[in-house]
Every structure is written in C-alpha cells, then in structure tokens.
mmJSON file of the N, C-alpha and C atoms, coordinates in Angstrom:
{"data_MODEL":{"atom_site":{
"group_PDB":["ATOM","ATOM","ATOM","ATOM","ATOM","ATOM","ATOM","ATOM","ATOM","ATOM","ATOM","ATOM","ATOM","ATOM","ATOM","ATOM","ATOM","ATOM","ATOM","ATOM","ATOM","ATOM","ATOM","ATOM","ATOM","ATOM","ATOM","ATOM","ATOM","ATOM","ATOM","ATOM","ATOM","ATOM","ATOM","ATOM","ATOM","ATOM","ATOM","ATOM","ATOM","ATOM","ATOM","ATOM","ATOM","ATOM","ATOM","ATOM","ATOM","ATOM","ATOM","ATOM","ATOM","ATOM","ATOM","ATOM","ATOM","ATOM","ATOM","ATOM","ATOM","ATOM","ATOM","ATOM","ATOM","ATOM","ATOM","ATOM","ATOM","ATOM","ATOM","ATOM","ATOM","ATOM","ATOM","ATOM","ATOM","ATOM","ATOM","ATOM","ATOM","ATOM","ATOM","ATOM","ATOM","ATOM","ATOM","ATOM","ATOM","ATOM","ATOM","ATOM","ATOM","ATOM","ATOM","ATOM","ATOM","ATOM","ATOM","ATOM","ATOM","ATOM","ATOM","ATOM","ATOM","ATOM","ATOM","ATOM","ATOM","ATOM","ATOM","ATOM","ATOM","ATOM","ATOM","ATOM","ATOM","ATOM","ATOM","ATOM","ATOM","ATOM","ATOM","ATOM","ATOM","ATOM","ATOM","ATOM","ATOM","ATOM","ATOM","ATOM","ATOM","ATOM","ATOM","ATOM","ATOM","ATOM","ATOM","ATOM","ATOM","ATOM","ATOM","ATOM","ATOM","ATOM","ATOM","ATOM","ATOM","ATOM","ATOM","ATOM","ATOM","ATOM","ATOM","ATOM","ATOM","ATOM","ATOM","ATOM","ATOM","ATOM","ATOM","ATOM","ATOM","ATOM","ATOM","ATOM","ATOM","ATOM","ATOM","ATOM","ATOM","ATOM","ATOM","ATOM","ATOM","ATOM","ATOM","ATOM","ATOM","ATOM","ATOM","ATOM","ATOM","ATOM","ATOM","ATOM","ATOM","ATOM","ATOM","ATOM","ATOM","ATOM","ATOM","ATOM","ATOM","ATOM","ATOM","ATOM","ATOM","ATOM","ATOM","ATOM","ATOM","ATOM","ATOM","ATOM","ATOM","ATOM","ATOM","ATOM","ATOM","ATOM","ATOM","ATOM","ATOM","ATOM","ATOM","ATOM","ATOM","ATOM","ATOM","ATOM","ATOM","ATOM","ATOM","ATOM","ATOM","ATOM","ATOM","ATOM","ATOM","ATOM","ATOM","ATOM","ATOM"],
"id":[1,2,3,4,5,6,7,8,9,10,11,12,13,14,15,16,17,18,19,20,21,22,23,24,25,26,27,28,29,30,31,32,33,34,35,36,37,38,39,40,41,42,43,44,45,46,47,48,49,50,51,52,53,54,55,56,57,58,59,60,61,62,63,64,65,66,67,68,69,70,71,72,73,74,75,76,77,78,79,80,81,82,83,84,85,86,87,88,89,90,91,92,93,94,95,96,97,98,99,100,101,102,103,104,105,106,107,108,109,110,111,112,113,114,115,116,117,118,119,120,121,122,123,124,125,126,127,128,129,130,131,132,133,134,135,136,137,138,139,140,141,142,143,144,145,146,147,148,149,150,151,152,153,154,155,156,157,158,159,160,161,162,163,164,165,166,167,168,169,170,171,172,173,174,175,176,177,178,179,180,181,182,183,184,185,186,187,188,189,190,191,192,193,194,195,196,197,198,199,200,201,202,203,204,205,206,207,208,209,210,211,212,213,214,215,216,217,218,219,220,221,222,223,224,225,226,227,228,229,230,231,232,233,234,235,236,237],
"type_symbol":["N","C","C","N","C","C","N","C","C","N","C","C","N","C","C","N","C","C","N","C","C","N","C","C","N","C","C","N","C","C","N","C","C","N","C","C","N","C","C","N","C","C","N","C","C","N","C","C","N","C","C","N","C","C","N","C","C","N","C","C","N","C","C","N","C","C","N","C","C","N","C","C","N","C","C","N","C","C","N","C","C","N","C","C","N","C","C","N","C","C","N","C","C","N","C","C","N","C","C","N","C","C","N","C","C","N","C","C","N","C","C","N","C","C","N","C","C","N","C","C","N","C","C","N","C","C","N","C","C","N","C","C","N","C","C","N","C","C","N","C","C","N","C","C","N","C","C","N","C","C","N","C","C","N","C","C","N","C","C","N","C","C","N","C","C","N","C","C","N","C","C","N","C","C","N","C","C","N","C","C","N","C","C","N","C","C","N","C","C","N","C","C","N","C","C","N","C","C","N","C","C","N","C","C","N","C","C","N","C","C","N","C","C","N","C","C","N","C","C","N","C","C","N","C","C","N","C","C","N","C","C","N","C","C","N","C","C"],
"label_atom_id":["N","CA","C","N","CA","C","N","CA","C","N","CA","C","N","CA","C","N","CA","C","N","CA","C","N","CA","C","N","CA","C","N","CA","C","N","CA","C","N","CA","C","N","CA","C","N","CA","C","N","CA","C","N","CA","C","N","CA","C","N","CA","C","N","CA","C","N","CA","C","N","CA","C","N","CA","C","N","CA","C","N","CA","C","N","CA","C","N","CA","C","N","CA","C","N","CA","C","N","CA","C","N","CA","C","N","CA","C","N","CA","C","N","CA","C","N","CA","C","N","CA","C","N","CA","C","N","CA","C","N","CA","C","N","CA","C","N","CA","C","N","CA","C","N","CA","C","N","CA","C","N","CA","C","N","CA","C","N","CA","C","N","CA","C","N","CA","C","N","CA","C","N","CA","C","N","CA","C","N","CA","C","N","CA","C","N","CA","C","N","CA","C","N","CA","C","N","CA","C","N","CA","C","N","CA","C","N","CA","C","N","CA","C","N","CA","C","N","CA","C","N","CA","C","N","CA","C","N","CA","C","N","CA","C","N","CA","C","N","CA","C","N","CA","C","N","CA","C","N","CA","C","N","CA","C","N","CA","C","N","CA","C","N","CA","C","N","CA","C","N","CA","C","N","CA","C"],
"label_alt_id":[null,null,null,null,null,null,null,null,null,null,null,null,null,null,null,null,null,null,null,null,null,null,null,null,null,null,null,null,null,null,null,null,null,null,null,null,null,null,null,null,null,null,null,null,null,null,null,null,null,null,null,null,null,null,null,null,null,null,null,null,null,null,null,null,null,null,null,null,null,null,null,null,null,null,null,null,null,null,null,null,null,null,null,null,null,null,null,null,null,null,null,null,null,null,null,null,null,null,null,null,null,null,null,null,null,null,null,null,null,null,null,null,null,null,null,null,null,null,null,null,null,null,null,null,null,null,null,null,null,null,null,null,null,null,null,null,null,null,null,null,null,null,null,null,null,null,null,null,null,null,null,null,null,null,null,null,null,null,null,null,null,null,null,null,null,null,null,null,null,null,null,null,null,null,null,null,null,null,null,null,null,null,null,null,null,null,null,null,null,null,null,null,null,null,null,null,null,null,null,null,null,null,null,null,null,null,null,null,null,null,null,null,null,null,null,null,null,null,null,null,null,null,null,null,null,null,null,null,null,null,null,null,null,null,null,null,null],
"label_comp_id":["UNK","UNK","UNK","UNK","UNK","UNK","UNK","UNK","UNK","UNK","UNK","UNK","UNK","UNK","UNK","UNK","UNK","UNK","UNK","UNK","UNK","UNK","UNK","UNK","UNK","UNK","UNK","UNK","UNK","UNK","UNK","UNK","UNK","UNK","UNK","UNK","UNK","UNK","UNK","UNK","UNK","UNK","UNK","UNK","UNK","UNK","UNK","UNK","UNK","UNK","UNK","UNK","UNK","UNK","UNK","UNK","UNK","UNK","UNK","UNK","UNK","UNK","UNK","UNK","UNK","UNK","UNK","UNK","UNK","UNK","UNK","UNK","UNK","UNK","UNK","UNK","UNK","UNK","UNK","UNK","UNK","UNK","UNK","UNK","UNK","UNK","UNK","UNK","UNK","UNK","UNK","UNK","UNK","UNK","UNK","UNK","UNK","UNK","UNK","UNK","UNK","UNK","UNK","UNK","UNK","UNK","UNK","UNK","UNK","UNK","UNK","UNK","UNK","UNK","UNK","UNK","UNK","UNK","UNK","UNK","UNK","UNK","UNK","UNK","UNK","UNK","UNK","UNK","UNK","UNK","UNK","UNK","UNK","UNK","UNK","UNK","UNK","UNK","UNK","UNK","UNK","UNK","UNK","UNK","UNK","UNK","UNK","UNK","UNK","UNK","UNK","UNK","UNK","UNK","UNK","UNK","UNK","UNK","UNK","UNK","UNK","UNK","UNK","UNK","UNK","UNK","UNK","UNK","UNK","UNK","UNK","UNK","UNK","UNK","UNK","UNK","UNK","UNK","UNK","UNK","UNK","UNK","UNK","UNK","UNK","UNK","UNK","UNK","UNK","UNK","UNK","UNK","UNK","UNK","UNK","UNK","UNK","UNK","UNK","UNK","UNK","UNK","UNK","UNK","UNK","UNK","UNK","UNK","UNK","UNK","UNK","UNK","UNK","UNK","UNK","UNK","UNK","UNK","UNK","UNK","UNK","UNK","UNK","UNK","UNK","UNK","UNK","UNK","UNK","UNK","UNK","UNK","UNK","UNK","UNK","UNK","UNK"],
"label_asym_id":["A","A","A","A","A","A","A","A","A","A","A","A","A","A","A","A","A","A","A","A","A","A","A","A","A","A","A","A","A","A","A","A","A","A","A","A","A","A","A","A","A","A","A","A","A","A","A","A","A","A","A","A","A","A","A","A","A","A","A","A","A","A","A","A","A","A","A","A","A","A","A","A","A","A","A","A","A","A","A","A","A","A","A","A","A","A","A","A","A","A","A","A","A","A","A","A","A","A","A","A","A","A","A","A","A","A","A","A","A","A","A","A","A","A","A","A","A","A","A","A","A","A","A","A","A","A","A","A","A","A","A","A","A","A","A","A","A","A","A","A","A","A","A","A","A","A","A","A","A","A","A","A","A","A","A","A","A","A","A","A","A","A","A","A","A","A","A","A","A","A","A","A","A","A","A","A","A","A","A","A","A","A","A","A","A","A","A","A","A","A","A","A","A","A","A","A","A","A","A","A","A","A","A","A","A","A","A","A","A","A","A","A","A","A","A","A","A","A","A","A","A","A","A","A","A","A","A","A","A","A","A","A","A","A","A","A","A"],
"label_entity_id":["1","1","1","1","1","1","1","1","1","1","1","1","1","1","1","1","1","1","1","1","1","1","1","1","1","1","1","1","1","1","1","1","1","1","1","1","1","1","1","1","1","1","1","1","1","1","1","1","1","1","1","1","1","1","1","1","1","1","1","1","1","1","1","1","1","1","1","1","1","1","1","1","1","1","1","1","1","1","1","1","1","1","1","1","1","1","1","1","1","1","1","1","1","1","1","1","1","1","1","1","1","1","1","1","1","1","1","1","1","1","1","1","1","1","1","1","1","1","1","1","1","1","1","1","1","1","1","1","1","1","1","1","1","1","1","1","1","1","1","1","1","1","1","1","1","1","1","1","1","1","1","1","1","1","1","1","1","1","1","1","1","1","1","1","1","1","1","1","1","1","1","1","1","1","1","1","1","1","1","1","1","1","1","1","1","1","1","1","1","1","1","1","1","1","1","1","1","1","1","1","1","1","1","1","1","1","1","1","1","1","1","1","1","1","1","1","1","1","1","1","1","1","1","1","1","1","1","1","1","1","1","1","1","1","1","1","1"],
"label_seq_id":[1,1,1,2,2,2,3,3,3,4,4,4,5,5,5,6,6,6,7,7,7,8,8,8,9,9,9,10,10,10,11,11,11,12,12,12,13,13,13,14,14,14,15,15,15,16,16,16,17,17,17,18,18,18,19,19,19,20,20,20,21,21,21,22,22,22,23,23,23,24,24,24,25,25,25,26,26,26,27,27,27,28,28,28,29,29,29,30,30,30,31,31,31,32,32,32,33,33,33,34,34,34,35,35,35,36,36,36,37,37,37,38,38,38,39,39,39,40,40,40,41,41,41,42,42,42,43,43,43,44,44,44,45,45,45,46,46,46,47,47,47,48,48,48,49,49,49,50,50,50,51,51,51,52,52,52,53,53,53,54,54,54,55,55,55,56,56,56,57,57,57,58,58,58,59,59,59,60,60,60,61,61,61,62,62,62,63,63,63,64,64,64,65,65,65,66,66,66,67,67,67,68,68,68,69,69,69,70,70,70,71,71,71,72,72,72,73,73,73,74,74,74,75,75,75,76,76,76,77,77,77,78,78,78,79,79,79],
"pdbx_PDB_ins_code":[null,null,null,null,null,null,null,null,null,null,null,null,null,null,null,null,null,null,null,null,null,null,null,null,null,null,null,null,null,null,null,null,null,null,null,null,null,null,null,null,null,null,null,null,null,null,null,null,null,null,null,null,null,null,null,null,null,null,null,null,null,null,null,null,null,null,null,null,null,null,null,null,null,null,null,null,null,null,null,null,null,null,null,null,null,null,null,null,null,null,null,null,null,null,null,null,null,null,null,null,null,null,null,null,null,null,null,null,null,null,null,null,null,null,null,null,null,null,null,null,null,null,null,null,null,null,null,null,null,null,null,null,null,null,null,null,null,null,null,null,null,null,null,null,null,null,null,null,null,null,null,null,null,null,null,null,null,null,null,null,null,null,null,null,null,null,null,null,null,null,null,null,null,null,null,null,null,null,null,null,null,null,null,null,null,null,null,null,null,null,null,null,null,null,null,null,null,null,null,null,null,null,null,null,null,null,null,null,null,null,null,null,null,null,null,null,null,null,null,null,null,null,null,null,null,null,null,null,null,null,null,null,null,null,null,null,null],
"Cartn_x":[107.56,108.193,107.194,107.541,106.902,106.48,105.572,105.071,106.323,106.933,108.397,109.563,109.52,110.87,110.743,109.315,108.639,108.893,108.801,108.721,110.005,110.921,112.473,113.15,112.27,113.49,113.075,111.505,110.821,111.43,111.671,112.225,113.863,114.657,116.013,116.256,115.148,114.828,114.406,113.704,113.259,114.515,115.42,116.539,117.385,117.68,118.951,118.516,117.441,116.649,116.938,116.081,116.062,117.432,117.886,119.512,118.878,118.117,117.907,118.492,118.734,119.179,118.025,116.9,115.78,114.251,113.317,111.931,111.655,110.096,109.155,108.029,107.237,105.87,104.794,104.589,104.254,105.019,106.239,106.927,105.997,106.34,105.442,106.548,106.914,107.486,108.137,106.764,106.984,107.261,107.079,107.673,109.29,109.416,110.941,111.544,110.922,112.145,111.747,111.105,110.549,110.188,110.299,109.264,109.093,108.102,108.138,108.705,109.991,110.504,111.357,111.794,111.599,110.775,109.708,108.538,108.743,108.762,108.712,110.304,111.095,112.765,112.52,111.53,111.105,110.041,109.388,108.417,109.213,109.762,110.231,111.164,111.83,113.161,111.916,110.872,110.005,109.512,108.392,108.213,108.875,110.124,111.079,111.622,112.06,112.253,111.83,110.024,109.078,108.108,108.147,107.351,106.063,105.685,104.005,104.035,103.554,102.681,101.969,103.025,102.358,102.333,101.614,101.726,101.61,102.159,102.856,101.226,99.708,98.701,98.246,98.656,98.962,99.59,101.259,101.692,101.336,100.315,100.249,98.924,98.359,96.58,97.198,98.314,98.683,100.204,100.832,102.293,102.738,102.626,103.756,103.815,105.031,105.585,104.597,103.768,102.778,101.975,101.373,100.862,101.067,102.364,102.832,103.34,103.569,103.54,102.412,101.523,100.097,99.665,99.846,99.497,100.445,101.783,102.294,101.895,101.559,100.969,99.598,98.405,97.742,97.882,98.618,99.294,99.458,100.583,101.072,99.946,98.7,97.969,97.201,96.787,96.086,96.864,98.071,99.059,98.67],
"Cartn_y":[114.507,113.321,112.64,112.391,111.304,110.355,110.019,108.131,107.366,107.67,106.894,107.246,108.683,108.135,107.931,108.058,107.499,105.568,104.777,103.643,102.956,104.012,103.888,104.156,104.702,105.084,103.37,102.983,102.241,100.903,100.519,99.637,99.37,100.514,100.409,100.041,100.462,99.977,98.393,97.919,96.676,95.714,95.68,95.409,95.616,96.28,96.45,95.868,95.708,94.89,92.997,92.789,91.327,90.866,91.783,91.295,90.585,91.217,91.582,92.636,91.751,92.942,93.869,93.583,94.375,93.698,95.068,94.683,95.266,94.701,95.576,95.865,96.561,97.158,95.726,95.15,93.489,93.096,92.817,91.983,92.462,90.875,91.008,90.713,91.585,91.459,90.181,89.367,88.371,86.741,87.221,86.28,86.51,87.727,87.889,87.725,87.208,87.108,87.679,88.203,89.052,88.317,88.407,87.706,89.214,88.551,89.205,90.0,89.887,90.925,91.827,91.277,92.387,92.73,92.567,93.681,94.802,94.68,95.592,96.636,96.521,96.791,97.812,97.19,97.884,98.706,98.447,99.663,100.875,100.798,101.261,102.183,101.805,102.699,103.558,102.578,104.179,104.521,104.36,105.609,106.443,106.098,107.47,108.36,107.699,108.658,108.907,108.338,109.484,109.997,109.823,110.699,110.134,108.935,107.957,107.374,106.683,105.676,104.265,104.129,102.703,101.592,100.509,99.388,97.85,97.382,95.476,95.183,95.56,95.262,95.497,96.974,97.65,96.846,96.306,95.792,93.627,93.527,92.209,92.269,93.017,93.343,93.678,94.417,94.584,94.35,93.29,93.146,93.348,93.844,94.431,95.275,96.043,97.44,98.477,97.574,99.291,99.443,98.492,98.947,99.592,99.595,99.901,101.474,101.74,103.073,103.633,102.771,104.166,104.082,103.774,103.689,104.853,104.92,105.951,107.308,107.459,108.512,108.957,108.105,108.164,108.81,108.333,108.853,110.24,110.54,111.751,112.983,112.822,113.582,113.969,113.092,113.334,114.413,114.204,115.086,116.494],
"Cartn_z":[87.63,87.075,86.139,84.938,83.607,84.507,83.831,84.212,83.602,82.46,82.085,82.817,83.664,84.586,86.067,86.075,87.584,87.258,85.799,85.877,85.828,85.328,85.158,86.636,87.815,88.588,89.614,89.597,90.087,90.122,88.613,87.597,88.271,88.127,89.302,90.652,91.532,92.713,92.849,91.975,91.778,91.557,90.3,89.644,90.774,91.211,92.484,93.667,94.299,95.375,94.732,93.971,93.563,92.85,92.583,91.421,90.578,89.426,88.237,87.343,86.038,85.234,84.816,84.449,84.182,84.219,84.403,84.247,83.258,83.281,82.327,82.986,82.666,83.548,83.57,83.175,83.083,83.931,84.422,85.606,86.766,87.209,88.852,90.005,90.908,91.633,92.613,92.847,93.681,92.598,91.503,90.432,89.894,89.813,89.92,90.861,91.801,93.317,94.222,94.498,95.798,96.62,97.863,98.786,99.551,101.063,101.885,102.484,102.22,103.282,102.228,100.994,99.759,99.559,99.596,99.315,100.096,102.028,102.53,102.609,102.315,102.118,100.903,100.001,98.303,98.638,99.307,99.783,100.554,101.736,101.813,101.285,100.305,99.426,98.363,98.021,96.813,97.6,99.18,99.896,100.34,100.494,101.138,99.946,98.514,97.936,97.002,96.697,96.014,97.206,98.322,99.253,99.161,99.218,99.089,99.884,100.096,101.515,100.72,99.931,99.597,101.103,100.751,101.78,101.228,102.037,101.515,100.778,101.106,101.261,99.424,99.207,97.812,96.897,97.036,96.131,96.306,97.158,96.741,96.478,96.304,94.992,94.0,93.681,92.251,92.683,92.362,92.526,91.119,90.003,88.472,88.629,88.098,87.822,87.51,86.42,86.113,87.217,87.932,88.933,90.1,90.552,91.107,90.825,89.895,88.683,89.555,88.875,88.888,89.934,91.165,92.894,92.888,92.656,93.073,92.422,91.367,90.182,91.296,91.401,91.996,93.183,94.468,95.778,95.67,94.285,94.152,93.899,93.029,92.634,93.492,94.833,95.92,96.648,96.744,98.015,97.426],
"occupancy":[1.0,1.0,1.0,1.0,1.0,1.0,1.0,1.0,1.0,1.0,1.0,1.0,1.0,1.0,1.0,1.0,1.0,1.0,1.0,1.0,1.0,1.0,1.0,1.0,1.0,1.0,1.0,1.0,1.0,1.0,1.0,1.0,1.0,1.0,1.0,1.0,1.0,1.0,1.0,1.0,1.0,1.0,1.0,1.0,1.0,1.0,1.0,1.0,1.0,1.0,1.0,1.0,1.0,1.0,1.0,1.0,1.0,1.0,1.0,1.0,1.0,1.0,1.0,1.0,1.0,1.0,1.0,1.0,1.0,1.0,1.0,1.0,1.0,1.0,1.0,1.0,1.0,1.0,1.0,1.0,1.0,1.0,1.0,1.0,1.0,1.0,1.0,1.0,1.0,1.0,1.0,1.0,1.0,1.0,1.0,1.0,1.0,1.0,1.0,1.0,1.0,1.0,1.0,1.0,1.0,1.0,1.0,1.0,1.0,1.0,1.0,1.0,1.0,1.0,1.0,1.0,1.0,1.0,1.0,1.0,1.0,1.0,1.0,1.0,1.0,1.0,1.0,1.0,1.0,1.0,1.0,1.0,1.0,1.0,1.0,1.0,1.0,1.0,1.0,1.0,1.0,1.0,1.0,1.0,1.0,1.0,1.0,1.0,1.0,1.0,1.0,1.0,1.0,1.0,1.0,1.0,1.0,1.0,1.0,1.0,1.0,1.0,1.0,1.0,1.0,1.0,1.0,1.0,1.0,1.0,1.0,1.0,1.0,1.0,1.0,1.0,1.0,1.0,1.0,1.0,1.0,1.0,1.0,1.0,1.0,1.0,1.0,1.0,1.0,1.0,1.0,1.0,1.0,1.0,1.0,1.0,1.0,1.0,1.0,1.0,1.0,1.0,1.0,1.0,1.0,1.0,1.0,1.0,1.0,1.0,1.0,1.0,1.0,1.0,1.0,1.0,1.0,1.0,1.0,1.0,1.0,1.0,1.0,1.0,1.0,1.0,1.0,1.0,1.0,1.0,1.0,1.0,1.0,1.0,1.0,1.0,1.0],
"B_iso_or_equiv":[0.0,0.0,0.0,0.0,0.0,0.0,0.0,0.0,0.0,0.0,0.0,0.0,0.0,0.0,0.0,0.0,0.0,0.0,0.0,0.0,0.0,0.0,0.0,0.0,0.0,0.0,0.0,0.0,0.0,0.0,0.0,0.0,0.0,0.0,0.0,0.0,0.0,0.0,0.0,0.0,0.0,0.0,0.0,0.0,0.0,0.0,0.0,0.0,0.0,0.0,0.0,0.0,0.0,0.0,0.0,0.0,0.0,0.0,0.0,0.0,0.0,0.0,0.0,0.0,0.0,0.0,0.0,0.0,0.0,0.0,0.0,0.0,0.0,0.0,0.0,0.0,0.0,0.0,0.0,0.0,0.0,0.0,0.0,0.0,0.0,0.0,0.0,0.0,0.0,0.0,0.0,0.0,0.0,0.0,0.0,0.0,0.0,0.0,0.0,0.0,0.0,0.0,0.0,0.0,0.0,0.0,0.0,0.0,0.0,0.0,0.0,0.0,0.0,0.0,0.0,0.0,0.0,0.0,0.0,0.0,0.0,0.0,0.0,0.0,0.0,0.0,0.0,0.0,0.0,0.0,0.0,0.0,0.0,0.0,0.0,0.0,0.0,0.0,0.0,0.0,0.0,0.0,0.0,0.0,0.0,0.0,0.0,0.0,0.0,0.0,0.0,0.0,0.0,0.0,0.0,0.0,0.0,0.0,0.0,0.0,0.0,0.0,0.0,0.0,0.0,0.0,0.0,0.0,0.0,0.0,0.0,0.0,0.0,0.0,0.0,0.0,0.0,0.0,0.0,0.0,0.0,0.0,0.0,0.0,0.0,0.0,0.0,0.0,0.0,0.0,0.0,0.0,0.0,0.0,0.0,0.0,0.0,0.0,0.0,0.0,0.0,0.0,0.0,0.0,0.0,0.0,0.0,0.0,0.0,0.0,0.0,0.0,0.0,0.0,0.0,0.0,0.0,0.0,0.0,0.0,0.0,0.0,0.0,0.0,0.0,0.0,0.0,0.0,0.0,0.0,0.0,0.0,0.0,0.0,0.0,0.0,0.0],
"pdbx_formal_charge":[null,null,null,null,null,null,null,null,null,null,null,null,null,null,null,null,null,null,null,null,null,null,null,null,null,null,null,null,null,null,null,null,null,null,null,null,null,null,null,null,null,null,null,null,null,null,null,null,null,null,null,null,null,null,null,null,null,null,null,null,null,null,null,null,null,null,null,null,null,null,null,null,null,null,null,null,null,null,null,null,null,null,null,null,null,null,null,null,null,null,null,null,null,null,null,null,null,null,null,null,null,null,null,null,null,null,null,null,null,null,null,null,null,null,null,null,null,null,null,null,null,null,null,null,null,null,null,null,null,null,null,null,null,null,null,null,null,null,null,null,null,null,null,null,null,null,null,null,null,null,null,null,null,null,null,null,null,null,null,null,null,null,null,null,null,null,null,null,null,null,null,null,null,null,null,null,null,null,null,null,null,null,null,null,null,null,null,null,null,null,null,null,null,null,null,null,null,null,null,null,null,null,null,null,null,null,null,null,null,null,null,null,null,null,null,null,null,null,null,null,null,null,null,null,null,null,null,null,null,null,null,null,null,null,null,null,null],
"auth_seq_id":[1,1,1,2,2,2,3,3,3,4,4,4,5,5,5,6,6,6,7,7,7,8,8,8,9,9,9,10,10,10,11,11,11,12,12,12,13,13,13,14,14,14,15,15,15,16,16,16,17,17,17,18,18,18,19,19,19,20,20,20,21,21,21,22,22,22,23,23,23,24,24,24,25,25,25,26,26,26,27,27,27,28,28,28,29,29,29,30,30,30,31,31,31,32,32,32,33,33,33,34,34,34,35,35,35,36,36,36,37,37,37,38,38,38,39,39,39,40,40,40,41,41,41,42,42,42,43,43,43,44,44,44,45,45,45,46,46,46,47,47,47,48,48,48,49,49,49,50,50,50,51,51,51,52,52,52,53,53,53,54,54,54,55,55,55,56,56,56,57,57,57,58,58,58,59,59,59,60,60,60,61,61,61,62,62,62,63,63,63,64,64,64,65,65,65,66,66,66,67,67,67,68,68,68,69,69,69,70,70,70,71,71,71,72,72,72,73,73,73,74,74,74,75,75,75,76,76,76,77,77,77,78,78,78,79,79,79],
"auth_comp_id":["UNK","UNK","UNK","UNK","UNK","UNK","UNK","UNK","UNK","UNK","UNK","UNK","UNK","UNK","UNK","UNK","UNK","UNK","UNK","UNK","UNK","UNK","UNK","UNK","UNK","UNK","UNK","UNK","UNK","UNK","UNK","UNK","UNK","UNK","UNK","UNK","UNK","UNK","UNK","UNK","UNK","UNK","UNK","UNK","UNK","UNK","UNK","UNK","UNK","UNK","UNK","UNK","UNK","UNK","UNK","UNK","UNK","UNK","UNK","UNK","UNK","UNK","UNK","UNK","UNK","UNK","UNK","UNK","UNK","UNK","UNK","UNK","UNK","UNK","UNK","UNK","UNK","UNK","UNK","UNK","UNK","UNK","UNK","UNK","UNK","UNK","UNK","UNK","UNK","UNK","UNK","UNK","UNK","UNK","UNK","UNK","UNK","UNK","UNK","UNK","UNK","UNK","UNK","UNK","UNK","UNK","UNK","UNK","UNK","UNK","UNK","UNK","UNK","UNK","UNK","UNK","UNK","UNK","UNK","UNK","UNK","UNK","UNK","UNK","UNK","UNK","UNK","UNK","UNK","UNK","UNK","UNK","UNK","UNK","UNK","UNK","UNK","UNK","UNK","UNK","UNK","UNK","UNK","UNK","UNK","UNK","UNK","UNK","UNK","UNK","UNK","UNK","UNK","UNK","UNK","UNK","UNK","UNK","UNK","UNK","UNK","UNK","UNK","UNK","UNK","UNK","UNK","UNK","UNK","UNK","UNK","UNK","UNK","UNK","UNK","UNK","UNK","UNK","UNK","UNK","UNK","UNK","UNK","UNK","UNK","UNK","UNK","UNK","UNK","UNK","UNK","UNK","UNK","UNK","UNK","UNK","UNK","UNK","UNK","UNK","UNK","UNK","UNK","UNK","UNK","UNK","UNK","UNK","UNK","UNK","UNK","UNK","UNK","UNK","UNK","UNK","UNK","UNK","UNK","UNK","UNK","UNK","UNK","UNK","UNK","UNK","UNK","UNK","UNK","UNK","UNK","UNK","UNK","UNK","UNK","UNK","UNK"],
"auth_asym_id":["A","A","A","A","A","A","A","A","A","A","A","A","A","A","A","A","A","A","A","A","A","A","A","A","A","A","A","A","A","A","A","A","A","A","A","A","A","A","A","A","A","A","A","A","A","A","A","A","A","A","A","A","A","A","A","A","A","A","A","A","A","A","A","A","A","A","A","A","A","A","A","A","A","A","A","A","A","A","A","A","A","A","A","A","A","A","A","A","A","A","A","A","A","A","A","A","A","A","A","A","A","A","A","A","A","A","A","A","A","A","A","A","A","A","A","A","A","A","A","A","A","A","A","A","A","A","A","A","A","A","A","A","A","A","A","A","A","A","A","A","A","A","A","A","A","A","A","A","A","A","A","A","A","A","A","A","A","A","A","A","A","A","A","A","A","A","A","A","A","A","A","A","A","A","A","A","A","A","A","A","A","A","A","A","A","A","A","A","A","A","A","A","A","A","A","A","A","A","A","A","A","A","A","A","A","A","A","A","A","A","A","A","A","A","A","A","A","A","A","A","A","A","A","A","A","A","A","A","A","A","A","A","A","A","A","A","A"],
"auth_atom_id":["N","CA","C","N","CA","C","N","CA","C","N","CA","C","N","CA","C","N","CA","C","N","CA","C","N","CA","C","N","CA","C","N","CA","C","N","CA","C","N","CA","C","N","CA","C","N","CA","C","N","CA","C","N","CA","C","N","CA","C","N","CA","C","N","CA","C","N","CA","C","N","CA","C","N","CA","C","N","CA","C","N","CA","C","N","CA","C","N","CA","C","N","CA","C","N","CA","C","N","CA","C","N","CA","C","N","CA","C","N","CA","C","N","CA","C","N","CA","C","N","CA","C","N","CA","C","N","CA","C","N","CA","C","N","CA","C","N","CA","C","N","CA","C","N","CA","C","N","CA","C","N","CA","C","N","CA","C","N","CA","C","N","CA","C","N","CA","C","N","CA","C","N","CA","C","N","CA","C","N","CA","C","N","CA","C","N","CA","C","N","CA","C","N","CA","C","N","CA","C","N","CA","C","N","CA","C","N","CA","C","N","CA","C","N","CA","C","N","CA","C","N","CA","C","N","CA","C","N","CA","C","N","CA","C","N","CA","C","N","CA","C","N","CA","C","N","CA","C","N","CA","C","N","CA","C","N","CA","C","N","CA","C","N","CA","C","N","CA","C","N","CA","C","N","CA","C"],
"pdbx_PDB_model_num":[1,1,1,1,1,1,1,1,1,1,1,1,1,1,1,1,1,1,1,1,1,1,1,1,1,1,1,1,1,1,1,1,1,1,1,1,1,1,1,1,1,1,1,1,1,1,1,1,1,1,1,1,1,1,1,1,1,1,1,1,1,1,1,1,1,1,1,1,1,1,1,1,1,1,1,1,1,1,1,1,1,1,1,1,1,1,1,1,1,1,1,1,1,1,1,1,1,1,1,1,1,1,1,1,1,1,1,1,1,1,1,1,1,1,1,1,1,1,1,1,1,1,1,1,1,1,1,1,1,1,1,1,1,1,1,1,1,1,1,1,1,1,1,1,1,1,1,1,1,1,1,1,1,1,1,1,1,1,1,1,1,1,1,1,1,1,1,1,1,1,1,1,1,1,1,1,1,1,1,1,1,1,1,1,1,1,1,1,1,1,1,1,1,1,1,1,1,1,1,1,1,1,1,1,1,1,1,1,1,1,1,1,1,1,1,1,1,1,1,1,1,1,1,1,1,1,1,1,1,1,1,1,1,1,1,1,1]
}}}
C-alpha cells in the first residue's frame, strides 16, 4: 500500500469516526473532535485492518494524520 492510499484509507477512518467531511495530513485528531475514547475506537479500526499495534500513547505524541501515516509505514516495515 502507497503512503497516499495508506493516508486515504486512514483519512476515512478518521472522517467516519468524528463525522467529518475530510482531513488533511496536518489535521490533528483531538482538534477535530476526538477525544479519548475516539482515539481508542480509531485505534482500534487501523490496527485491525492494517495489522499494527499502534497505542492511545503513539497517537497523543503525534496526534495528525501524517503522523499517524508514518507510525503505521514504520510498524509495517519492521513486521
């Protein structure tokens, strides 16, 4: 998977969680609406279906999209 449709599928998960029409890799999660227990609901849905192990700990050191991108890019290259 691209880093553009790893950020596009990321980007949908985000948007359908918060009820947003869209991000950008600059949006920060917990500024669009996220709290706590969207974070972990959103963790959940990209660890199960890109296969990573992010944690709530991960996306609140880097809570925006790209970061969240390249934790998973990262994750993936290790496996």
């Amino acid at each position: 998977m691209t880093t553009d449709q790893l950020t596009q599928k990321i980007a949908a998960i985000w948007c359908d969680l918060l009820k947003v029409e869209s991000v950008g890799p600059a949006s920060d999660f917990f500024v669009e609406g996220g709290d706590s227990m969207d974070a972990i609901l959103m963790l959940q849905t990209v660890n199960d279906e890109l296969e990573v192990e992010l944690t709530v700990e991960d996306l609140f050191r880097n809570p925006d999209l790209a970061a969240v991108v390249a934790a998973v890019e990262t994750q993936k290259r290790r496996a």
